[in-house]
N, C-alpha and C positions, 0 to 999 in steps of 0.2 A: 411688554418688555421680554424679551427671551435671555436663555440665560446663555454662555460662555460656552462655548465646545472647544476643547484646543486639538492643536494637529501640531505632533513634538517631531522635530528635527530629529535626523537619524543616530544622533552619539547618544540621546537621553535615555538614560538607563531603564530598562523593564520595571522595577522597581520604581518610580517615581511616576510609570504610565499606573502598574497594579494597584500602588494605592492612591492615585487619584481615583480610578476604577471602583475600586470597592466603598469610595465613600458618594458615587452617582454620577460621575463627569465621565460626562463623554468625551472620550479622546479616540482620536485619529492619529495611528503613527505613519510613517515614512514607509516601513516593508510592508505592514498592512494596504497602507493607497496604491504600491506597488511604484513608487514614483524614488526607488532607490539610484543614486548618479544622476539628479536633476537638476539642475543648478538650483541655487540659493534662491534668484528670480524667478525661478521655476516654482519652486517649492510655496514663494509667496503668493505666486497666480493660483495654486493649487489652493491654497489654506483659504484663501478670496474667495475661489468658486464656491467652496465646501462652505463658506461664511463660518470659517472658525480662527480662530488668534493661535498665531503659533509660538510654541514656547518651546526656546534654542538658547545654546550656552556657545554659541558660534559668534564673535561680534560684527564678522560679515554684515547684519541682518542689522546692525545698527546703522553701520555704514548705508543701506542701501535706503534705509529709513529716513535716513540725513539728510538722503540726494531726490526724497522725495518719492522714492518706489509706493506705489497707494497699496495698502494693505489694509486687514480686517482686524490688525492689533498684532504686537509683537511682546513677549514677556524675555527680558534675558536672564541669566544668570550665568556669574561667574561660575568656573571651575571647585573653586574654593568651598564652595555651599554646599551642606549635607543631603543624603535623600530628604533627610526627614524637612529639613528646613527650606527645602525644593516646594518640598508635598506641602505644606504651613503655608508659602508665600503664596503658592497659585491656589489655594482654595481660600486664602484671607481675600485673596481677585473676583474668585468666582464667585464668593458669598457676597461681596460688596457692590460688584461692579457688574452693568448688563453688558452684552456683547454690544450695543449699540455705542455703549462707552469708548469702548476700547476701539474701535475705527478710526485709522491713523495714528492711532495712541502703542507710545513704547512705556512699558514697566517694567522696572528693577528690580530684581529679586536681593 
């Protein structure tokens, strides 16, 4: 079973990548993959390739999940939610959940 790599949507704060970061997840951002102005369906082919679940506070990505777009797992989160309680929900994920779980699967932060 492998574990969770995410690839974070371009608005999600430095701070919720660093400290996913320092506690061992691998994360893939949006200016790192260099795939900044890609569309949202872009963005889900990309996370696909890279076999990582992408975690966005955009509910686009809900919508596209609805209408059946296949992805490698989606996490949202509202606007409302703190770094810290960002950082809390996706490693309560990453520690529970393998990435084979999460294929085609949306969670709520």
């Amino acid at each position: 079973m492998a574990k969770i790599k995410f690839y974070t949507d371009e608005h999600v704060s430095k701070a919720v990548v660093m400290g996913l970061r320092r506690r061992g997840v691998d994360v893939l951002t949006v200016p790192e993959a260099g795939t900044l102005g890609l569309s949202d369906e872009e963005h889900l082919r990309k996370a696909r390739e890279e076999g990582r679940v992408i975690f966005t506070q955009d509910d686009d990505f809900l919508r596209l999940a609805a209408a059946g777009t296949v992805h490698r797992g989606i996490v949202y989160s509202t606007q409302d939610n703190t770094i810290g309680e960002i950082i809390y929900g996706l490693m309560l994920i990453y520690q529970v959940l393998e990435a084979e779980e999460m294929v085609g699967h949306v969670e709520y932060l």
